[in-house]
C-alpha positions in Angstrom: 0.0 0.0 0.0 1.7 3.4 -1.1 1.3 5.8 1.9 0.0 9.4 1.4 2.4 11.8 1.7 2.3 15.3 3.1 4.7 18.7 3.4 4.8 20.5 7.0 6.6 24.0 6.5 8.0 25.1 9.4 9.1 21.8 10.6 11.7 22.1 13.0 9.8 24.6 14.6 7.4 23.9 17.9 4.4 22.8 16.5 5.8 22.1 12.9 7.8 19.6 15.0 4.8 18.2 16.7 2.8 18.1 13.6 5.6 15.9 12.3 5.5 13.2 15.1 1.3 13.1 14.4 1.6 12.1 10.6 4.5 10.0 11.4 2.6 8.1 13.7 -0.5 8.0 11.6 1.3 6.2 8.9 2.2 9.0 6.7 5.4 9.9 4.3 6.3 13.3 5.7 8.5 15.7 4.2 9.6 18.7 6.6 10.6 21.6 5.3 12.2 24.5 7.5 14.7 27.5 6.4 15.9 26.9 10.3 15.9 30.7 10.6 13.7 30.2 14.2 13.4 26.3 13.9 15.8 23.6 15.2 16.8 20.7 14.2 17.1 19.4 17.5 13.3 19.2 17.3 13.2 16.8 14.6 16.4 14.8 14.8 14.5 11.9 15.7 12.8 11.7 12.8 15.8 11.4 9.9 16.2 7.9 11.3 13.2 6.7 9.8 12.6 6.3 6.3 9.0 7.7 6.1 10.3 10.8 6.5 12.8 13.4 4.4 13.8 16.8 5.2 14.3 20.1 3.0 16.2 22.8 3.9 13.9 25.3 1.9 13.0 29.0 2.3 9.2 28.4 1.3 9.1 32.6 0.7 11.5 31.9 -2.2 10.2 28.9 -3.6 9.7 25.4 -3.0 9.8 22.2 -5.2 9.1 18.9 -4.1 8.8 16.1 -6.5 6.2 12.8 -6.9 3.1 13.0 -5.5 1.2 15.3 -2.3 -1.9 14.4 -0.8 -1.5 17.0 1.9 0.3 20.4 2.5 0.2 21.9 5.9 2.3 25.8 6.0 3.4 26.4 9.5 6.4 28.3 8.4 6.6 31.5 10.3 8.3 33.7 12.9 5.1 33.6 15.4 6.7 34.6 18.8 7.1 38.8 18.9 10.6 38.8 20.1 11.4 36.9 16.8 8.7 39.1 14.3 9.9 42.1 15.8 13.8 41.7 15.0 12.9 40.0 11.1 9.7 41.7 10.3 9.8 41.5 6.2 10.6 38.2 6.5 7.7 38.0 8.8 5.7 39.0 6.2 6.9 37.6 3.1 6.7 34.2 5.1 3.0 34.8 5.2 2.6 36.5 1.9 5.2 35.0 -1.0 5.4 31.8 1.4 1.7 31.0 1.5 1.6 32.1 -2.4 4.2 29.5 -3.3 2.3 26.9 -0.7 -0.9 27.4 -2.5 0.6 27.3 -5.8 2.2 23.9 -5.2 -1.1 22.3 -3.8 -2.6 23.6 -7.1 -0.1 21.8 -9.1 0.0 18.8 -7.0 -3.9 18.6 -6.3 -3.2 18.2 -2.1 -5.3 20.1 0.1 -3.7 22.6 2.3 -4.2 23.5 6.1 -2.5 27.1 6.8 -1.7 28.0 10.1 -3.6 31.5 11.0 -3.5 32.8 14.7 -5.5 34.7 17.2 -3.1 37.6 16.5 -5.6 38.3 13.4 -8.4 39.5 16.1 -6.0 42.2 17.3 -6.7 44.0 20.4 -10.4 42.5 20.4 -13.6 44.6 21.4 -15.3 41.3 21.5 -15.2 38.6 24.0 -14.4 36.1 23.7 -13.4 36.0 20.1 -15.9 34.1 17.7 -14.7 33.5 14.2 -17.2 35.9 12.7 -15.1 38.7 14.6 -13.1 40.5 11.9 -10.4 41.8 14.6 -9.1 45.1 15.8 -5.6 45.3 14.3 -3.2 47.9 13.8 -2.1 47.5 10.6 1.4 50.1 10.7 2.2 49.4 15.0 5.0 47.2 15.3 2.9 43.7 15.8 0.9 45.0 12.4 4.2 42.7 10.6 2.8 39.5 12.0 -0.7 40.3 12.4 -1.1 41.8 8.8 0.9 39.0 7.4 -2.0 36.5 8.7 -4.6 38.4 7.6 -3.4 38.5 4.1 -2.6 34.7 4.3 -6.5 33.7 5.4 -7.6 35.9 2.2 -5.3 34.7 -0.5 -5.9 31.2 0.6 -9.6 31.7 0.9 -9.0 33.4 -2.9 -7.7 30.4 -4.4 -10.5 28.1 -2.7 -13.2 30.4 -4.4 -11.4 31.1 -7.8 -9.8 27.8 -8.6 -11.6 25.2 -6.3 -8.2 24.5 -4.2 -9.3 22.2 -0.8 -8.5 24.0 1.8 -8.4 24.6 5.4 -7.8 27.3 8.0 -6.7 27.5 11.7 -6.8 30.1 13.7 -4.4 29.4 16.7 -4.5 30.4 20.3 -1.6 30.4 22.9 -0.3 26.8 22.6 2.5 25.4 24.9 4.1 22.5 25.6 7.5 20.5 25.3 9.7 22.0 22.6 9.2 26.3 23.1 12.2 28.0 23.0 12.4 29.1 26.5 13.7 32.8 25.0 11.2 33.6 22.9 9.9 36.0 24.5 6.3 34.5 25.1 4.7 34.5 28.9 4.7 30.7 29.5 8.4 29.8 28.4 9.8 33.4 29.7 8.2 32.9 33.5 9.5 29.3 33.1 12.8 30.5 32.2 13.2 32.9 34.9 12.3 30.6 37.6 14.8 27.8 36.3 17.2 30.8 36.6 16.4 32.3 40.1 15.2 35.5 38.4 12.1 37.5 39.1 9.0 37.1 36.8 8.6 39.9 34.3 4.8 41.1 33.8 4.4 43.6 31.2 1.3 46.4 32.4 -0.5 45.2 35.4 -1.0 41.9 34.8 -4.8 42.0 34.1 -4.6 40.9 30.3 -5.9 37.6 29.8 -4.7 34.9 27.8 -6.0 31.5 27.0 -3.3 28.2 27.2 -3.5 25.3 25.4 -1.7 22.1 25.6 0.1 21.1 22.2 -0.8 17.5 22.2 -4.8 19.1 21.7 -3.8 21.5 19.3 -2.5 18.9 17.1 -5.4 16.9 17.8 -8.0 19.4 16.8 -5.4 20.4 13.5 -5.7 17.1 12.4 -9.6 16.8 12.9 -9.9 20.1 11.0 -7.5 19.1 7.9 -9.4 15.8 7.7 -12.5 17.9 8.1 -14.6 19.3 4.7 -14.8 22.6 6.2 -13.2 25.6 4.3 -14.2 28.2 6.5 -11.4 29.3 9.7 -11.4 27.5 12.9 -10.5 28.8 16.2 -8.3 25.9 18.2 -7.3 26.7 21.7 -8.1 26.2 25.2 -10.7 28.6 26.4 -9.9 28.6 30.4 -8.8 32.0 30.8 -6.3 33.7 33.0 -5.0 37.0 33.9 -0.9 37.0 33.3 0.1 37.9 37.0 -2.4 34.8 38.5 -0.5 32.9 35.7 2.7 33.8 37.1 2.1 33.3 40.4 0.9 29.8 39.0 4.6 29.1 37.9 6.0 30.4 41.1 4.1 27.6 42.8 4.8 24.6 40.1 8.6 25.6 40.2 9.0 26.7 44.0 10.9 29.6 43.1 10.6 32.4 45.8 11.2 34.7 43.4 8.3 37.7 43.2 6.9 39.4 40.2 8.1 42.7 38.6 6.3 45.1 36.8 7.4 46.6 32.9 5.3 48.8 30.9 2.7 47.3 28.2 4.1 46.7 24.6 2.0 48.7 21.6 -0.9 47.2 21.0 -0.5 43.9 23.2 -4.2 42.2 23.4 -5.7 43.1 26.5 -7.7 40.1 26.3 -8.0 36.8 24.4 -10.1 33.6 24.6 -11.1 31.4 21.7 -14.9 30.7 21.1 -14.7 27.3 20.0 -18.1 26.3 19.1 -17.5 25.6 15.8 -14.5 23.0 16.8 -17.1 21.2 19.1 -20.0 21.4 16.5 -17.9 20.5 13.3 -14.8 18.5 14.9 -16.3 17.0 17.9 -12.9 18.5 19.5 -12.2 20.4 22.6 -9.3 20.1 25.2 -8.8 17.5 27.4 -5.2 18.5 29.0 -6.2 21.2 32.1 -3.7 23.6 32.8 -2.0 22.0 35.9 -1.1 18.8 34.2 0.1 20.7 31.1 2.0 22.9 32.4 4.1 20.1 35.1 4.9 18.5 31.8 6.3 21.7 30.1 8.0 22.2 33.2 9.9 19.3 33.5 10.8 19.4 29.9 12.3 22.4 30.6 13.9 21.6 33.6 15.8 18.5 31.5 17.5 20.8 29.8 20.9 21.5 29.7 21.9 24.3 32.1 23.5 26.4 29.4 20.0 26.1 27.7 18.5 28.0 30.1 20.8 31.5 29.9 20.8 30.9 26.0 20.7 34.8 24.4 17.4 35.0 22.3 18.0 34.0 18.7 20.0 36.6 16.3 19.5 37.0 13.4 21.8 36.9 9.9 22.6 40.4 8.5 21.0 40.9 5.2 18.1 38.4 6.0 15.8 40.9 5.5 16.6 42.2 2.1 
């Protein structure tokens, strides 16, 4: 029996990475393709081992060729932490413009359907709460998150453009905070920064008051629901997150506990344009998936934490991720 094969961009990334492992295990051919400019190939070196799997070191923004057959494309390739978008920002958004272009164009030419990877980050700063998928955001389009936020929203319409005009099968998430074994702890997001600074007996950073709210959920139901919605025949975005919401400071003081740090919480001022709020709706994952989350926020998070804490020492004091001059050009 030939196996169906399928493309992850972004593969040595987090989820790329975890998304991997999935099709693996569901009896797939993968290919992963990363340009490794944020991914790792420490996430994946497990993988190129087996013989159902193949990896490309590709820049999908400047093309991408992959001969014999696809069934499936799925484009997770993309900065998606802000301490990364910020420092590469046109690569941030040719990524989600020229990479998704090139993405959908292969899928065209192969006949595979495609999954693209949207976020939460297209509802901006919401007015509405929580967020259902009929909310067309609050974004500012020339603030500095604009580069990531704008690059999404461009990537839902052109992929939505070539489902209407030329019949392509297609599928879009829209993804809320996800964590889980694998983050870079420097990335600059909450759960792998607070993490980071109790492995390192620092304080815990909290940017405004702490009152914004963010949603967590566990990668292995991410994946889950990613799969349900790619095997899915719905065309129209999906929200997939975990909608138990908590402010940032009781989230902090969460770690604090899980880690035993004695370390307290300091207060920075708020970034442009951070959301104050954010929590998926996800009736339309229950309704058309038959998916929610089953991994609560205390069990999740002891098994982040311990992945963390396995890490090499050095690991923890690693500089965030710099970045090629001339990678922007």
């Amino acid at each position: 029996m030939i196996k169906q094969r399928v493309l992850i961009t972004g593969a040595a990334g987090f989820l790329g990475s975890h998304l991997c492992d999935r099709f693996i295990k569901e009896g797939f051919q993968v290919i992963g393709m990363d340009n490794l400019i944020t991914g790792d190939l420490k996430n994946i070196q497990h993988l190129f081992k087996l013989e159902q799997f193949e990896f490309y070191h590709q820049d999908v923004s400047k093309y991408i060729h992959v001969p014999g057959p696809l069934d499936y494309i799925l484009h997770f390739a993309s900065p998606a932490s802000p301490i990364d978008y910020l420092k590469i920002p046109i690569q941030t958004l040719k990524v989600g413009s020229l990479g998704t272009h090139h993405c959908l164009g292969l899928a065209k030419a192969k006949n595979s359907r495609i999954l693209v990877a949207s976020t939460s980050e297209i509802y901006g700063d919401p007015l509405v709460h929580p967020q259902p998928e009929e909310y067309w955001g609050n974004v500012n389009p020339v603030g500095p998150r604009g580069v990531y936020d704008e690059a999404k929203r461009f990537q839902e319409a052109i992929t939505m453009a070539y489902h209407t005009f030329h019949k392509l099968e297609t599928r879009i998430v829209r993804i809320f905070n996800t964590y889980g074994p694998r983050m870079r702890l420097n990335d600059g997001r909450a759960l792998p920064a607070f993490i980071g600074q109790a492995l390192r007996g620092e304080d815990l950073t909290v940017f405004g008051d702490g009152s914004q709210t963010r949603s967590f959920c566990y990668v292995d139901d991410l994946i889950e629901g990613i799969y349900r919605l790619l095997k899915s025949d719905y065309a129209l975005p999906v929200n997939i997150g975990n909608p138990s919401e908590i402010t940032l400071k009781e989230f902090a003081e969460e770690v604090i506990k899980l880690t035993g740090s004695n370390r307290k919480i300091v207060y920075k001022p708020l970034p442009a344009d951070d959301p104050r709020q954010r929590k998926p709706d996800i009736s339309k994952a229950k309704k058309i998936l038959g998916w929610e989350p089953k991994v609560g926020r205390e069990e999740g998070l002891k098994i982040t934490y311990e992945y963390f804490k396995s890490l090499p020492p050095e690991e923890w004091y690693k500089e965030p991720k710099e970045f090629k001059a001339g990678i922007e050009k």
